[in-house]
C-alpha positions in Angstrom: -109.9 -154.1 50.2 -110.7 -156.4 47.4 -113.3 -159.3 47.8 -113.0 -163.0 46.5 -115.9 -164.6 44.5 -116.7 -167.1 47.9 -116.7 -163.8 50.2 -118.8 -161.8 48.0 -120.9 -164.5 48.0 -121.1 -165.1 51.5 -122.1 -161.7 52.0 -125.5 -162.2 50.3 -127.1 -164.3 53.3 -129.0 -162.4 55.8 -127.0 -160.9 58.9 -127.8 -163.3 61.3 -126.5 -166.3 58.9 -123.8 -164.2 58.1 -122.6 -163.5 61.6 -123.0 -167.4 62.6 -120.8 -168.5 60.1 -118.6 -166.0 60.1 -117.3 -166.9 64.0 -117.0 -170.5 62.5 -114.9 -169.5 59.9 -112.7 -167.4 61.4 -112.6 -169.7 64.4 -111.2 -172.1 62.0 -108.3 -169.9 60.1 -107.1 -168.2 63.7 -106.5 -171.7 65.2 -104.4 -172.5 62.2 -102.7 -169.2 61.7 -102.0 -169.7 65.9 -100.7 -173.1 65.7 -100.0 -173.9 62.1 -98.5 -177.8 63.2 -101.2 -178.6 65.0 -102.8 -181.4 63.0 -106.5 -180.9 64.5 -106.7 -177.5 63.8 -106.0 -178.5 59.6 -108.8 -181.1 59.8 -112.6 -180.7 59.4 -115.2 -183.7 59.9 -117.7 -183.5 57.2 -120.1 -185.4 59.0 -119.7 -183.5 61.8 -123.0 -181.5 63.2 -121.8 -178.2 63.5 -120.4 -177.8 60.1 -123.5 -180.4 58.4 -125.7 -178.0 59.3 -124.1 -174.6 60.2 -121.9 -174.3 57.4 -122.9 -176.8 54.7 -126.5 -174.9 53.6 -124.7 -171.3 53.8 -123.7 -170.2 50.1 -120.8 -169.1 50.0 -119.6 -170.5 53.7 -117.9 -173.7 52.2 -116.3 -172.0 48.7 -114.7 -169.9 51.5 -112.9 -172.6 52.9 -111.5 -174.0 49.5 -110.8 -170.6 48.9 -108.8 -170.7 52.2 -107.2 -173.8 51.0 -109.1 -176.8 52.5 -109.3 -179.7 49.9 -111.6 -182.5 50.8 -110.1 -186.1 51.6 -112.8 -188.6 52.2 -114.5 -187.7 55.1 -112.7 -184.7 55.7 -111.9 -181.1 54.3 -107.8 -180.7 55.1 -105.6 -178.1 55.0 -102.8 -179.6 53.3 -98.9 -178.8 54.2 -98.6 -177.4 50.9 -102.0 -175.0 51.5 -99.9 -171.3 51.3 -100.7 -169.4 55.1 -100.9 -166.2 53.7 -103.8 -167.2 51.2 -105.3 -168.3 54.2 -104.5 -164.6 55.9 -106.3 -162.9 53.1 -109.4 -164.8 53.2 -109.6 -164.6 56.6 -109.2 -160.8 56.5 -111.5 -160.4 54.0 -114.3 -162.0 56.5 -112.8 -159.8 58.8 -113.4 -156.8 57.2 -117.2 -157.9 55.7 -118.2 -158.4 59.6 -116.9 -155.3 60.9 -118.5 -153.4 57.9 -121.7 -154.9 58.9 -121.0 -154.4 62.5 -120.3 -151.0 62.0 -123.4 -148.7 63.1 -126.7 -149.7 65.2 -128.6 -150.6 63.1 -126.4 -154.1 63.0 -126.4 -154.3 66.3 -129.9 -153.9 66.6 -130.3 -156.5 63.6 -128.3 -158.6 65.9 -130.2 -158.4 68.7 -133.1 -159.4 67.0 -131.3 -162.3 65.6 -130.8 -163.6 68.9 -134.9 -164.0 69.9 -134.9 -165.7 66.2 -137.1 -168.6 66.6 -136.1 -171.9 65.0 -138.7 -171.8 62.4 -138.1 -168.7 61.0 -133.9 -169.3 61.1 -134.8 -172.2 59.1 -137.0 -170.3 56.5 -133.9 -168.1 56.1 -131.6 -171.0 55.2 -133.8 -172.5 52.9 -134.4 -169.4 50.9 -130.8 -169.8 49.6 -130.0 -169.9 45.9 -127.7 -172.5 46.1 -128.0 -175.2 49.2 -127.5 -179.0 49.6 -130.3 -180.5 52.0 -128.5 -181.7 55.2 -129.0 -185.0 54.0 -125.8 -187.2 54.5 -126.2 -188.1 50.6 -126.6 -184.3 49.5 -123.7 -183.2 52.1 -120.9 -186.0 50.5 -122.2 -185.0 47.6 -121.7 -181.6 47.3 -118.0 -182.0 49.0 -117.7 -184.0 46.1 -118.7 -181.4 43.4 -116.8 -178.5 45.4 -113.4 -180.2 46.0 -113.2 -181.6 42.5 -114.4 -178.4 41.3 -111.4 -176.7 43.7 -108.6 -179.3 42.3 -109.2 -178.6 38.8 -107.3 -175.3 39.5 -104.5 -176.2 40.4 -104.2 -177.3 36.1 -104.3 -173.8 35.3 -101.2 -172.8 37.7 -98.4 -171.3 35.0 -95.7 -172.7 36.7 -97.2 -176.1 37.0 -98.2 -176.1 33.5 -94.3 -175.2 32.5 -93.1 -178.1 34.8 -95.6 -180.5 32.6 -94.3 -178.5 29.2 -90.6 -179.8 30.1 -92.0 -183.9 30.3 -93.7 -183.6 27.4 -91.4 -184.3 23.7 -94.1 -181.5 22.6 -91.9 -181.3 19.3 -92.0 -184.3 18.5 -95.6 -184.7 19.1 -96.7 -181.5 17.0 -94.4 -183.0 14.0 -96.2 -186.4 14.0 -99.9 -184.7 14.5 -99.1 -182.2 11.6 -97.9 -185.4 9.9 -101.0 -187.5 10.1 -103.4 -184.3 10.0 -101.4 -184.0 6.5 -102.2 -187.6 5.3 -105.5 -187.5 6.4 -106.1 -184.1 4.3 -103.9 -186.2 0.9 -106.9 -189.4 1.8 -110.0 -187.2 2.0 -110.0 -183.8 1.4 -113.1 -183.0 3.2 -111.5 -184.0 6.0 -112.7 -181.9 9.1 -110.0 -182.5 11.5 -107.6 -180.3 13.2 -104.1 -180.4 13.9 -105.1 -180.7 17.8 -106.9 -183.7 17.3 -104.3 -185.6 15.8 -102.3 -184.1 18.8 -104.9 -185.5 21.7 -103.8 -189.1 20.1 -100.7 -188.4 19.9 -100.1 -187.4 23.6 -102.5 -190.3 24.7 -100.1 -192.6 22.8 -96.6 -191.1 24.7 -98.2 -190.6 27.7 -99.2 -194.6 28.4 -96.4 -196.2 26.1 -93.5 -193.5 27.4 -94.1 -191.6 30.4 -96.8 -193.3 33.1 -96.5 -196.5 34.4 -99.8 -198.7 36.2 -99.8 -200.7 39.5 -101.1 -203.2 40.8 -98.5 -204.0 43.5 -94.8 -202.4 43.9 -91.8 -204.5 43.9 -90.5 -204.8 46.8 -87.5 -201.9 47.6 -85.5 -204.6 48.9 -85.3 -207.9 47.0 -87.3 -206.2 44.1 -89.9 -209.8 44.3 -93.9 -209.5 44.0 -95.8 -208.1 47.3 -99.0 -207.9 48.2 -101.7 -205.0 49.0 -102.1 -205.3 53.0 -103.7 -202.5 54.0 -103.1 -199.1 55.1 -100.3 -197.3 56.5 -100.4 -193.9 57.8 -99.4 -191.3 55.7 -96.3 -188.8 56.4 -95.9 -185.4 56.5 -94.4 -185.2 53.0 -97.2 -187.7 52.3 -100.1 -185.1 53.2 -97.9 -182.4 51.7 -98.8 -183.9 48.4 -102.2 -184.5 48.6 -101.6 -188.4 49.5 -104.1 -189.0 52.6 -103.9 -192.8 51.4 -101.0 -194.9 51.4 -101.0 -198.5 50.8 -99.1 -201.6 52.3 -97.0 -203.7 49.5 -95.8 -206.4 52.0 -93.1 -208.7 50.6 -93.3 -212.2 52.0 -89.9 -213.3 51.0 -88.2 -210.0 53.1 -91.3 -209.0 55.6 -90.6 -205.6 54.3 -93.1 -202.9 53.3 -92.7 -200.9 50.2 -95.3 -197.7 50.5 -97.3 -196.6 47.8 -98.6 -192.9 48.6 -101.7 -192.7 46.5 -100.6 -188.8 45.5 -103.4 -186.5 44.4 -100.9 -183.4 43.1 -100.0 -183.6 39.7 -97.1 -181.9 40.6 -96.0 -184.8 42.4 -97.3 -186.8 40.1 -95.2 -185.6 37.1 -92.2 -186.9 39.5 -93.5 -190.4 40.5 -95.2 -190.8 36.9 -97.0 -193.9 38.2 -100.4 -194.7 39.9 -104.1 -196.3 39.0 -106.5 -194.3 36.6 -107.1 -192.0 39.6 -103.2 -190.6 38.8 -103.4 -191.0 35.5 -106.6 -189.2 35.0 -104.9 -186.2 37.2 -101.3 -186.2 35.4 -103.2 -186.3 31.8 -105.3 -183.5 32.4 -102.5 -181.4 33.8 -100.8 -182.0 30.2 -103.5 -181.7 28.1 -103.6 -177.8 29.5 -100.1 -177.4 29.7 -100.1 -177.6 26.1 -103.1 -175.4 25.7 -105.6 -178.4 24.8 -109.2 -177.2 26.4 -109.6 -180.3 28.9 -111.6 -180.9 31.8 -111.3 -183.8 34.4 -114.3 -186.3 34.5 -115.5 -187.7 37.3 -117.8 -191.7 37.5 -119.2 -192.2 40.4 -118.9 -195.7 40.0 -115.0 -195.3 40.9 -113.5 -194.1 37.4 -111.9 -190.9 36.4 -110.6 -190.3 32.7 -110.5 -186.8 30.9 -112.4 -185.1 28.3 -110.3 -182.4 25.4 -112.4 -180.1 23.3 -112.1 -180.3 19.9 -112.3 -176.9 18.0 -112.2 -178.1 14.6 -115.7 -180.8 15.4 -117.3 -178.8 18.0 -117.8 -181.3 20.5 -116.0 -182.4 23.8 -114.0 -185.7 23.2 -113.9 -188.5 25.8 -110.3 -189.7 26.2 -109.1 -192.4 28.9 -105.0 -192.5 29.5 -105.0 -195.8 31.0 -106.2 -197.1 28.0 -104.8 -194.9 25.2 -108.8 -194.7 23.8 -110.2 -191.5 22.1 -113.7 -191.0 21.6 -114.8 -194.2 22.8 -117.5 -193.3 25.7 -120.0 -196.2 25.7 -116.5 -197.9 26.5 -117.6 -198.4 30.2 -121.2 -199.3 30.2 -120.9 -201.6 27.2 -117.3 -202.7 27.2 -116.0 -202.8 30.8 -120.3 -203.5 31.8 -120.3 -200.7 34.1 -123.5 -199.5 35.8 -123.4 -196.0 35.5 -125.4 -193.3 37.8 -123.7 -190.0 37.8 -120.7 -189.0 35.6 -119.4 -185.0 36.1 -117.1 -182.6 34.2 -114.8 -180.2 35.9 -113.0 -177.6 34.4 -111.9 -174.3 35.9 -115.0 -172.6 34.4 -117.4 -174.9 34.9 -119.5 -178.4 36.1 -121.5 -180.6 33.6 -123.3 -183.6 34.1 -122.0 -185.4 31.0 -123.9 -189.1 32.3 -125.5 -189.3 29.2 -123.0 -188.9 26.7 -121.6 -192.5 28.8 -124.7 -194.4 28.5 -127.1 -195.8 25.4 -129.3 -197.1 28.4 -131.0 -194.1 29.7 -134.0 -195.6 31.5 -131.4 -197.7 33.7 -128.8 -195.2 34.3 -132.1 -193.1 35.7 -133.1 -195.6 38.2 -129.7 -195.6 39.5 -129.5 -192.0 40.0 -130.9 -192.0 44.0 -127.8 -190.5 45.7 -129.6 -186.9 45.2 -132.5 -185.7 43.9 -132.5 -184.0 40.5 -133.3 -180.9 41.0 -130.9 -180.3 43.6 -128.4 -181.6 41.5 -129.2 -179.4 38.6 -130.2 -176.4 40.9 -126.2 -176.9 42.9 -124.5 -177.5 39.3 -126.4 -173.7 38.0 -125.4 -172.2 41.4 -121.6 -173.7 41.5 -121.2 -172.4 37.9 -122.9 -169.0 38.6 -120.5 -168.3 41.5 -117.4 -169.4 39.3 -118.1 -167.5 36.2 -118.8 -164.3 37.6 -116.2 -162.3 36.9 -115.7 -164.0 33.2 -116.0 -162.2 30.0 -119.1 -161.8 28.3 -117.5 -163.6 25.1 -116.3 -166.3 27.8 -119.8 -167.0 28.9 -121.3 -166.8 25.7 -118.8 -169.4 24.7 -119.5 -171.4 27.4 -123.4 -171.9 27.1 -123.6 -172.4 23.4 -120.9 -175.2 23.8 -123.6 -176.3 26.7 -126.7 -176.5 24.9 -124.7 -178.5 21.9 -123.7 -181.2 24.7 -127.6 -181.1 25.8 -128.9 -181.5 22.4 -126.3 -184.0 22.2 -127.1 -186.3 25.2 -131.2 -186.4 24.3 -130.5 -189.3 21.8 -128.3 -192.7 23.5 -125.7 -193.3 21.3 -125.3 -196.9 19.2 -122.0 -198.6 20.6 -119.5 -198.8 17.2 -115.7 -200.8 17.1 -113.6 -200.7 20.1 -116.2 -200.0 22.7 -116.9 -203.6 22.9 -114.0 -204.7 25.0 -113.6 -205.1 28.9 -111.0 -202.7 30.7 -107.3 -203.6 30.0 -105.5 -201.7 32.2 -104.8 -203.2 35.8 -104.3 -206.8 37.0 -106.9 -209.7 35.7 -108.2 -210.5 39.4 -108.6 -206.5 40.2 -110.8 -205.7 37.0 -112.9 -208.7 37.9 -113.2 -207.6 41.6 -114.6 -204.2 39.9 -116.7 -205.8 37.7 -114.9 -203.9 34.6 -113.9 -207.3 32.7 -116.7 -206.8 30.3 -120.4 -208.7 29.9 -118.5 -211.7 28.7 -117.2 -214.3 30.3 -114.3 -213.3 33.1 -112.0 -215.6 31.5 -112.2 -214.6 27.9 -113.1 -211.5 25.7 -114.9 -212.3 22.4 -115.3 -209.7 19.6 -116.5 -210.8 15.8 -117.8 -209.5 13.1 -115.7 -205.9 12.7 -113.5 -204.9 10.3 -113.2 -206.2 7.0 -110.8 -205.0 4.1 -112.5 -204.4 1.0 -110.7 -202.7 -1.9 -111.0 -198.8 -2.3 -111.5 -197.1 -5.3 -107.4 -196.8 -5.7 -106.8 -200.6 -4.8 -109.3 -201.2 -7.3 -107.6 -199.2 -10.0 -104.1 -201.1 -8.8 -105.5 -204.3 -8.0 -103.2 -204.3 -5.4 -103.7 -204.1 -1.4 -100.9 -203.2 0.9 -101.5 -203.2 4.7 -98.2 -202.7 7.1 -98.6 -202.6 10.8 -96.6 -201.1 13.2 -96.9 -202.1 16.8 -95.0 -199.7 18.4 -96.5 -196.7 16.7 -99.8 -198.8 17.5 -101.1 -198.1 13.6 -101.6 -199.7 10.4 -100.6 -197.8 7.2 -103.0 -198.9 4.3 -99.8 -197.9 1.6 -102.4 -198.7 -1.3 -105.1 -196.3 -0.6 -102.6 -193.6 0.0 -100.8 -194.0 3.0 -104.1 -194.2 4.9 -103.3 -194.5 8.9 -105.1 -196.1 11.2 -105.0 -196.3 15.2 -105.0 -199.0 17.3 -103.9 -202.7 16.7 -107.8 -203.7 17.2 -109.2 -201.0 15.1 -108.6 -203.5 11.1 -109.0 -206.8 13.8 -111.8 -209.0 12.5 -112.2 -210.7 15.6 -110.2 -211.3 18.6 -110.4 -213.3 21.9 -108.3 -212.7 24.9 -105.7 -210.5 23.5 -104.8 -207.0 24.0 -101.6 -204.9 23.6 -99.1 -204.8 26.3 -96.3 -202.1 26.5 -93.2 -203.0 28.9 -91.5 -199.8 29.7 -89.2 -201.2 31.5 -87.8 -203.6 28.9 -88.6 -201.3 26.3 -90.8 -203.2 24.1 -94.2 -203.7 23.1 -96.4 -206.7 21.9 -99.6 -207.9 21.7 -100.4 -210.9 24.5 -102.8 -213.2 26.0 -105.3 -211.3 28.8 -103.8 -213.0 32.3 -105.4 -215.6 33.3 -107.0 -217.4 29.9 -105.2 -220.1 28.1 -106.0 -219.8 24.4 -106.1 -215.8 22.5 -106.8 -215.8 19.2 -106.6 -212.6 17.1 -107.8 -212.4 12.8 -107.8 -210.0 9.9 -110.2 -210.9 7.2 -109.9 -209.8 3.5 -113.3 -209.5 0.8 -113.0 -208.7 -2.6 -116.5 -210.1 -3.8 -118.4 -206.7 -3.6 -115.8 -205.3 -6.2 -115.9 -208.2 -8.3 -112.0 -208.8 -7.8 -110.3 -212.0 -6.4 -106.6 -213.2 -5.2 -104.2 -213.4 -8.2 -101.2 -213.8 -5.2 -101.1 -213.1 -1.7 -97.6 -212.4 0.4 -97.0 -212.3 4.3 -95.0 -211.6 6.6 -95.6 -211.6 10.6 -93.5 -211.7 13.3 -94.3 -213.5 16.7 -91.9 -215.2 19.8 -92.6 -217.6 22.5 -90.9 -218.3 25.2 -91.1 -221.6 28.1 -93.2 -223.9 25.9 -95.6 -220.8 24.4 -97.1 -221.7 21.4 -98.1 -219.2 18.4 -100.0 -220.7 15.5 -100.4 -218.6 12.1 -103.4 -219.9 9.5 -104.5 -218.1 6.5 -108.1 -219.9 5.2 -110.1 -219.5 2.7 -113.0 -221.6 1.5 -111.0 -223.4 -0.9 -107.9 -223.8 1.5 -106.0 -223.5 5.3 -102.5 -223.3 5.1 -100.2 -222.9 8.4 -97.2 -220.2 7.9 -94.8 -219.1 10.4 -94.5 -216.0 12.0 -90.6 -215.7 11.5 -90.7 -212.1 10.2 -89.8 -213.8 6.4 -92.3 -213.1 3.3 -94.4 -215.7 3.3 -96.3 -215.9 -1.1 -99.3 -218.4 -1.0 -100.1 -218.4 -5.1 -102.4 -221.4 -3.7 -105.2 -218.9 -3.0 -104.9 -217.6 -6.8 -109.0 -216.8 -7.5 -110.2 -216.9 -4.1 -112.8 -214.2 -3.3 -111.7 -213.8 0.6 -109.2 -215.0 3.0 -108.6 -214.1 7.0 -105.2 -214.4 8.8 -105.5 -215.9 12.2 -103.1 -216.5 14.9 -103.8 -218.4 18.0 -101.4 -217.6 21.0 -101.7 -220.4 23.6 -99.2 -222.6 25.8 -96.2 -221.6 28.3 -95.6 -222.0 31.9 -96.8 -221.0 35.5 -98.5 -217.2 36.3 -96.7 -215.8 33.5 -97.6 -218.1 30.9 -99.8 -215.2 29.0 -96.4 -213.6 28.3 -95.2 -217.0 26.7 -96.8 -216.7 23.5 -96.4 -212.8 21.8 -97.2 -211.2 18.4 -95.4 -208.1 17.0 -92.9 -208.1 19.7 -91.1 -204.5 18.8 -88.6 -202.2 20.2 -90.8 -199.0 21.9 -87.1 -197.4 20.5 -87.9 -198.8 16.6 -90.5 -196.6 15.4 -90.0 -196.6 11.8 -90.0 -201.2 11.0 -93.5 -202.9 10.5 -94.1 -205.7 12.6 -96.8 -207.4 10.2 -97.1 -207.2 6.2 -100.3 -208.2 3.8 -99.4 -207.5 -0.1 -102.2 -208.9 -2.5 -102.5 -208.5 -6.1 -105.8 -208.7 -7.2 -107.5 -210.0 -10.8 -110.9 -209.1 -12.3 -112.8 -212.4 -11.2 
């Protein structure tokens, strides 16, 4: 009979651990194999004492389990509905058979006798002697369930036919044509260019995957009337409910009906590529499922601070890239400690070959994030992640773990220096209502009404605008990039990534209406967003300047367009007509501003809206800049 990896394992404790957990583990897998529907039997307490300090110390005793099929929920390892029996049969024989090996001849029995006039002292000795053990510590214990069930559920990414469901959501086609596209441009721009056709491919599935495919809550309408409810509390979860991995399910209670709409919080992507909706905890889950169904090296990272995003591996750079669906961000991860003011203490990678503490690469305040790391001590933590990987990389090919550790000491070299937060990291968390990213603190280190960013980009000629004296700068808020047509079709990302400064704004996509625009944040009453333009350092200034910008309100929402300059302000509208301003003719610099503000009741934000777009019109720009320049 073959052996599994947790088996083999299990057999390298001394007979008299062995044996002990052994009855416990087959105990557990004959009562479920006897009475599959028996919900008990499925059901394991972690903080039980048996299995705290029976089980929990023993290498190899809890990998068994998850080999089994347990998966932990909360304070519990469960063997879901969808858990297959006859995985459970073969683990359970292969115990089988290990203890009959050893029980085989006298010399066990005798070894067994002996094991019974033990005393406590030296049982204890024994336990502590293993390679790879939590302390029985409540901390240490949660902990390590922790590590080994996310460790377990990263698997399930690497199932074929999970991977092929993903492959038929995904417009991979389309995807690969725009990545090979950009990848293209950004050869044409800079020829040096490092970049591979998989990076542009990461953005572009970020982008699809929040604007097209998954949707946020906050609260569900109601399934009757379709009004506002409210989060209530918890229901318990159904059959089907456990089947997919949903142990939570939340109360939407609607007022108007006193009617419940359930929200299963589903933890199997399968599921997931169904329901396509959820908090980051979904997202996170459904992303990294795609990112491997497509092949893209991913792994699923896990804050202990209540966050969990995903992290691709970039071939072409060398380096593991942070990327958060919620928020369509790549390669932003001082994001949380800086932007959303997050107090870090322990941030993990899973992937199916590994566990790495990646805290480091999340924080450019080492000291502090130290003095928050208490849950465990260190070297337990580093002595469980050596052990955990150990077990899982066993049977892996040389090349494999060769692979593996020089990628490892790159991230370690990596994470000695903190990092110096650059554009875009600045920003509290948009994703989620106002009043719920204030409840978590994830609003930013600003003020909870507003978010203030100045001082970033600035448009300065190139050395082919220079040669033109000519800048040309379209944006296109549905693609969410600006093309810079003057310096050869240069493409940016993100609406914020050319802002200047910006105040209460971000960019809101409505998949249900099918547009896309760039609002108020809930809950403040004046956004303001600006572009500024300098052509002092190349000696040049404004011979003309022509605009066009397109914005709505709605119910009394007011949107306000300025362009200034030392010499002038002069208000234009944002009616999607050019807009020529020969006034400026010799001015060194100019910023655009518009100030969204105005409109009525909780929805007033919505009121006042730049760049509203189609998510269907991919190919019209929502805001124009043309300057023609002179020599000064």
């Amino acid at each position: 009979m073959a052996f599994t990896p947790a088996v083999t394992v299990l057999c390298e404790n001394s007979n008299e651990v062995f044996f002990d957990v052994c009855e416990f583990l087959l105990s557990y897998a004959d009562n479920i194999l006897r009475d599959p529907n028996v919900e008990k039997y499925r059901s394991i307490r972690i903080g039980n004492p048996t299995f705290s300090t029976k089980l929990l110390p023993v290498k190899g005793a809890v990998e068994c389990l998850f080999e089994m099929g347990f998966e932990e929920a909360d304070t519990h390892l469960v063997f879901p509905k969808t858990a297959s029996l006859d995985q459970l049969k073969v683990i359970r024989e292969s115990i089988a058979a290990k203890r009959e090996q050893r029980l085989g001849g006298e010399q066990h029995v005798h070894v067994l006798a002996e094991a019974t006039i033990e005393t406590p002292a030296s049982s204890s000795q024994a336990v502590s002697s293993l390679p790879v053990q939590p302390s029985p510590l409540v901390s240490n214990t949660n902990f390590f369930v922790t590590l080994q069930s996310n460790f377990q559920h990263v698997l399930l990414y690497e199932n074929p036919e999970l991977q092929q469901k993903a492959r038929c959501c995904i417009p991979y086609k389309k995807l690969s044509s725009a990545a090979e596209q950009k990848l293209k441009l950004a050869k044409e721009a800079e020829p040096e260019c490092k970049l591979g056709k998989d990076d542009f491919l990461v953005l572009e599935l970020l982008r699809w995957f929040k604007n097209d495919f998954f949707s946020w809550v906050n609260c569900l309408r109601c399934s009757h009337c379709g009004g506002p409810t409210q989060n209530t509390g918890a229901l318990s979860p159904t059959t089907d409910d456990l089947h997919w991995g949903a142990q939570r399910v939340e109360n939407h209670y609607c007022q108007s009906c006193q009617l419940c709409t359930r929200f299963p919080r589903y933890n199997n992507p399968e599921k997931l590529l169904t329901t396509r909706r959820g908090r980051c905890g979904e997202w996170a889950n459904c992303f990294t499922l795609c990112c491997r169904a497509l092949c893209l090296e991913a792994r699923y990272i896990w804050d202990s601070t209540d966050h969990v995003w995903t992290e691709v591996y970039s071939v072409s750079q060398n380096r593991w890239l942070h990327c958060d669906s919620c928020e369509n961000i790549c390669d932003k991860p001082l994001l949380y400690e800086v932007g959303w003011g997050k107090k870090l203490s322990y941030v993990l990678a899973f992937s199916q070959d590994q566990v790495v503490d990646v805290t480091w690469r999340y924080s450019c305040k080492h000291p502090e994030v130290l003095s928050r790391r208490t849950s465990v001590q260190e070297a337990w933590l580093l002595h469980t992640i050596i052990g955990l990987n150990a077990l899982r990389q066993q049977f892996l090919h040389v090349d494999r773990k060769l692979q593996l550790t020089e990628r490892l000491i790159v991230e370690l070299v990596e994470f000695i220096s903190p990092k110096m937060p650059k554009q875009g990291e600045l920003g509290g968390r948009i994703s989620g209502s106002l009043a719920w990213r204030i409840a978590r603190g994830e609003i930013g280190d600003v003020d909870s009404r507003t978010m203030k960013q100045g001082g970033g980009y600035v448009f300065t000629p190139t050395e082919n605008e220079k040669r033109a004296k000519l800048i040309h700068v379209l944006y296109n808020a549905t693609k969410d990039q600006y093309c810079r047509v003057s310096n050869d079709f240069e493409i940016i990302h993100c609406w914020d990534q050319c802002v200047w400064s910006k105040e209460s704004v971000f960019r809101k996509v409505e998949n249900d209406w099918q547009k896309v625009y760039i609002a108020r944040i809930e809950g403040s009453t004046i956004g303001q967003i600006s572009w500024r333009f300098d052509f002092a350092p190349v000696k040049l200034s404004v011979k003309s300047v022509t605009i066009r910008a397109s914005s709505q309100s709605f119910n009394f929402g007011i949107v306000s367009w300025l362009l200034q300059s030392c010499m002038i302000t002069t208000e234009f509208s944002g009616d999607g007509s050019m807009h020529s301003f020969q006034s400026l003719n010799g001015s060194s610099e100019f910023i655009v501003t518009a100030q969204l503000s105005g409109g009525e009741g909780d929805a007033s934000w919505q009121h006042a809206q730049l760049f509203t777009q189609s998510l269907k019109d991919t190919e019209e720009s929502s805001f124009e800049i043309l300057i023609h320049l002179q020599n000064t």
